[in-house]
N, C-alpha and C positions, 0 to 999 in steps of 0.2 A: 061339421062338428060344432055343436053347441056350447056354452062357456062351463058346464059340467063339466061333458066329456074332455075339456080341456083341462080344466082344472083338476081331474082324477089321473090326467097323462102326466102331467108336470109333478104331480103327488107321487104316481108310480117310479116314475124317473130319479125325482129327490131319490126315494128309499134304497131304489136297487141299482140307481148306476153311480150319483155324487158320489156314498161315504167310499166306494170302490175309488174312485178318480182322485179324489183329498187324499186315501192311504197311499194312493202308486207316490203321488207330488210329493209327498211326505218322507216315503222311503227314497226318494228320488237324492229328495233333500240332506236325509240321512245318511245317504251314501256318499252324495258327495261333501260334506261333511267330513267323515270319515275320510275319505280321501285325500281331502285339504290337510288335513291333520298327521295321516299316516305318510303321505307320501308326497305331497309335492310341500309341503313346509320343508321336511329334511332334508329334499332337493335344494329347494332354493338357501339355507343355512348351509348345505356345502358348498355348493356356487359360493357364495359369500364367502364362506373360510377358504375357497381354493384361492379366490381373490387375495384376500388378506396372504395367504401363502406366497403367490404368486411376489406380490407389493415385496413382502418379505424377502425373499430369495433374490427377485433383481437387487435388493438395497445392497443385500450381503456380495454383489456380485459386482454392483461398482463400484464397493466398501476394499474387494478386495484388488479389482483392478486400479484402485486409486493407489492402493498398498506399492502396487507392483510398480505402480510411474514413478513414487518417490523413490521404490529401491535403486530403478533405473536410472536416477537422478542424483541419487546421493551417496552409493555406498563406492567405495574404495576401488572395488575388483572392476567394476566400470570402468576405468581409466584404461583398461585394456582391452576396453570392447568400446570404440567406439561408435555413436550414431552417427547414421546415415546424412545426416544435416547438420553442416555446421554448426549452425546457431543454435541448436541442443548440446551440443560441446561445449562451448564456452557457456550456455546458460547451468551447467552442472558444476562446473568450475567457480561460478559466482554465489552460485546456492552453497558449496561447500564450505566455503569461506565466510557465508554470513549468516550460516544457518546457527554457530552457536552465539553471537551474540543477539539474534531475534528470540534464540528462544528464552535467553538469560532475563532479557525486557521481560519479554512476556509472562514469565511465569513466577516473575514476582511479585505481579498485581494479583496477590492473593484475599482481600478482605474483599469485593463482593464482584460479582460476575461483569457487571456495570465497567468496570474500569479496563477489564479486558477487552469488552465487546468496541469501546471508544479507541481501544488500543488498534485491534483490526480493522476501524473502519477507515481511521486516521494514518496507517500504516501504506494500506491499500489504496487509497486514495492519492496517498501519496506518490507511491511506483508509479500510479495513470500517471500524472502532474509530471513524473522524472522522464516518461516515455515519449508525451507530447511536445515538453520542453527541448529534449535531445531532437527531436523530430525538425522541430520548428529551428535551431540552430543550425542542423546542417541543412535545412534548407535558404538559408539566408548564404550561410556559406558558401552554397552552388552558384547563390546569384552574384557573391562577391567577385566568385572564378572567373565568372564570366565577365564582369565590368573591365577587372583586370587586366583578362586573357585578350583583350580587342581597343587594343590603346588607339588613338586619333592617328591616324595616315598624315598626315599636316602637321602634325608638332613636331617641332624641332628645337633641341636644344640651343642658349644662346652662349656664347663665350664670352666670360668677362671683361670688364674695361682692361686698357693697358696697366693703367693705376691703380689694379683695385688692391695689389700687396703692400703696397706704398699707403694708402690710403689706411689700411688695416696696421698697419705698422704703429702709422700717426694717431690713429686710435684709441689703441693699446696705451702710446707713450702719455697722451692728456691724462685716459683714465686715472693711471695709477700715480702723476705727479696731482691730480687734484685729492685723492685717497690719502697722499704724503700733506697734504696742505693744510686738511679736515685733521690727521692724528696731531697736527702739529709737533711732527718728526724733523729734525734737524739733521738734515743729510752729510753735512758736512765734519757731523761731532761722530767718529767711527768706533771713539774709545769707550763711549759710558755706553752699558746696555742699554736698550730700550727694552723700558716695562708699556707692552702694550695693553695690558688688562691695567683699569683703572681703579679706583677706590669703588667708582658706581657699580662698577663691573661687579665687583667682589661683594657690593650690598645688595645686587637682585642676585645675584646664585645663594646668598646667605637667607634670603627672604623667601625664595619659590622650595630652600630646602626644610625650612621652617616651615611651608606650608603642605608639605608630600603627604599625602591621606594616608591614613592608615591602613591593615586588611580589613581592616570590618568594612569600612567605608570603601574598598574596592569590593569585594564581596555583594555589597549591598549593592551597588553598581552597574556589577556584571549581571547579578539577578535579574537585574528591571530590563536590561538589556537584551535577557535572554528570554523570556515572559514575552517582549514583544516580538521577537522570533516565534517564538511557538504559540502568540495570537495568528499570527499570517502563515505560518505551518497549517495551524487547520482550517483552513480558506471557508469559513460560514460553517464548519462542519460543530454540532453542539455533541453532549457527552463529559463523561468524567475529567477533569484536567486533569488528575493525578495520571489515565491513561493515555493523554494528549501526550503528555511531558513525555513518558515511556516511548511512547510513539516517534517523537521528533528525534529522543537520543538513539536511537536506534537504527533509525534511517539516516543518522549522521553518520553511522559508524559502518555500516554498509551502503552508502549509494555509490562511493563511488567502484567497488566491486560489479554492482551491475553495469553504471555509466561507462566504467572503461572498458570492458567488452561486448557493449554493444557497439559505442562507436568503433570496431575493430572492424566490426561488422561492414562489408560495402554490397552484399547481393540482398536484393528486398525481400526472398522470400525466405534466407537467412532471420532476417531483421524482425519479417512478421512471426515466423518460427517462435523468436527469442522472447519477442514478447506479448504472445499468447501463452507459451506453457510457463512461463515466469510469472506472469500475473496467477495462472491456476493454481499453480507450484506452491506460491506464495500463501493462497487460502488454505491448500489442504497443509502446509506446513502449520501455519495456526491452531485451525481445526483439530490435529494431533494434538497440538501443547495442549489445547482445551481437555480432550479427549484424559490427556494422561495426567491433568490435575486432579480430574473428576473422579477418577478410577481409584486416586491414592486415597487406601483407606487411612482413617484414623487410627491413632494406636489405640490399643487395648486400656484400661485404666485399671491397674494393676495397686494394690493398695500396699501399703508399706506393713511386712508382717510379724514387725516390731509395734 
């Protein structure tokens, strides 16, 4: 085949088999095209929505078993069903008891979100701090028992001298003839009273009453007093003070509801019980107050129709 006949193959070829080959590719194209479009786009957009449903539905699901641990935890009729674990017993008996002054704290840092979130971190923070502390005490405790419990095989008590009431006696008697020597008390004069408060006497009680601070200047006092408490309160932790402050009176006024029935507490898996769902307890208790600040609407503004 010569480079004509070649050239007239490759000519015939272009005309009658490419434009056929480009139209199959094309429509090829076109369909799947089409199909990207028709069909597997809205595939994959409901995959995606069943996801997001999915995402949705568990939320709602541990929104509502969160619901069900606090009911479990805090409502009244409980007290007649007790758990199965001690230390969810007494940890619902401490919840009940401190559950309204945390939320009283809490839900009066109403000017900006800030001062709550410092509230709960400072709050939280602090239960771990109440839990390790009580931890670390009774374990010191245990080693005191034992120091105690294993006194020295060899010690022996010793008995005192013959003289030593004689000696205590004569003691006694110097003391209180040199104390008689110092007031220059004349023992012998039985008729005239003895004024033992002196004139100086009566000009430092007249002086230290002269000097009694006022309430402002105790006030002011107690404040600085208290400010450095609730610097070491929030141990490096930063945040709102105004929530700090909330933070600190609150856990004054329930620690020791939890502190006293944990250490009631003597089985471990009681104690770990108490403070795992305590610590949980403790968040979704917040969480709510958050929840039901957020949800109160505003009132309406109703104009005066005078």
């Amino acid at each position: 085949m010569n480079k004509e006949q070649e050239q007239l193959l490759r000519e015939f070829v272009r005309k009658n088999f490419v434009p056929q080959i480009l139209k199959e590719k094309r429509e090829e194209q076109v369909l799947r095209e089409h199909m990207r479009k028709a069909y597997v786009f809205p595939i994959l957009k409901k995959i995606e929505e069943e996801k997001k449903v999915r995402v949705w539905a568990r939320s709602l699901i541990t929104e509502v078993m969160d619901n069900l641990t606090l009911e479990t935890l805090f409502e009244a009729k409980d007290t007649t069903n007790p758990h199965p674990n001690t230390g969810i017993n007494k940890l619902r008996d401490a919840l009940r008891k401190a559950k309204p002054s945390i939320k009283t704290k809490y839900q009066q840092l109403t000017t900006n979100p800030e001062q709550r979130e410092t509230f709960s971190n400072h709050f939280l923070s602090a239960m771990i701090r109440l839990f390790d502390e009580l931890d670390a005490l009774n374990a010191e405790g245990d080693i005191a028992d034992e120091i105690i419990d294993t006194p020295d095989e060899n010690f022996e008590l010793e008995s005192p001298p013959d003289d030593f009431e004689n000696n205590i006696e004569k003691g006694l008697a110097d003391l209180v003839e040199g104390v008689l020597q110092e007031l220059e008390i004349d023992i012998g004069n039985e008729e005239e009273p003895v004024d033992i408060i002196s004139d100086e006497f009566e000009d430092a009680e007249k002086s230290a009453s002269e000097k009694k601070p006022s309430q402002v200047e105790k006030d002011v006092e107690k404040k600085k007093s208290q400010d450095k408490e609730r610097e070491e309160f929030s141990n490096g932790l930063e945040g709102d003070k105004t929530g700090r402050n909330q933070a600190f009176d609150a856990f004054n006024l329930v620690q020791s509801y939890f502190s006293d029935s944990y250490l009631d507490l003597d089985n471990d898996e009681d104690k770990e019980m108490y403070k795992k769902w305590c610590l949980y307890n403790v968040k979704l208790l917040l969480d709510k107050y958050e929840e039901e600040l957020i949800s109160n609407p505003e009132p309406p503004k109703i104009e005066d129709p005078t």
